[in-house]
C-alpha positions as CSV (number, residue, x, y, z in Angstrom):
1,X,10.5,134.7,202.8
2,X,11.0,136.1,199.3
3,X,14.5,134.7,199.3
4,X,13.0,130.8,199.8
5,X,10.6,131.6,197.0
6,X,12.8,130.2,194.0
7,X,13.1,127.1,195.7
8,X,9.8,126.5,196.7
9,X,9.8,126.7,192.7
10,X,12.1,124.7,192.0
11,X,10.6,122.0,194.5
12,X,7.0,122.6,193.1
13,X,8.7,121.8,189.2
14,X,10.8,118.7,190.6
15,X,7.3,117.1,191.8
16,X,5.7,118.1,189.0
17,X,8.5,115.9,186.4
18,X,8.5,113.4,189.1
19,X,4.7,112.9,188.6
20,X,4.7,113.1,184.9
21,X,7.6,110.4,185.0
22,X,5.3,108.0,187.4
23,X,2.3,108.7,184.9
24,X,4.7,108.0,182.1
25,X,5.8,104.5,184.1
26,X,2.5,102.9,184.2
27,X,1.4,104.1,181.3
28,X,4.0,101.6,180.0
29,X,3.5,99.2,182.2
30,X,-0.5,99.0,181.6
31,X,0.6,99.0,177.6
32,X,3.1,96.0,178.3
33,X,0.7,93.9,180.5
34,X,-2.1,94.6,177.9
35,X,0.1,93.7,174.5
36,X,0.9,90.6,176.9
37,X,-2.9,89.7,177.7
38,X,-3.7,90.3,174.5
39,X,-0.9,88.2,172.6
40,X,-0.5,84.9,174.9
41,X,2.8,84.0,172.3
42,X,4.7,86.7,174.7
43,X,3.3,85.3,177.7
């Protein structure tokens, strides 16, 4: 058991960055389709 523990870690940390760079992905997607909606030169 303890010798899995570090992984479990590392696996836990992956999903963590993984989430953040999803959350990070939209963000900028919702900021691009609003700068477009909100500027109709770009559209």
């Amino acid at each position: 058991q303890p010798v899995f523990a570090p992984y479990r870690d590392k696996i836990k940390m992956n999903n963590k960055r993984q989430q953040d760079y999803a959350g990070q992905l939209s963000y900028e997607y919702i900021k691009v389709q609003s700068a477009a909606v909100s500027d109709p030169i770009h559209r």
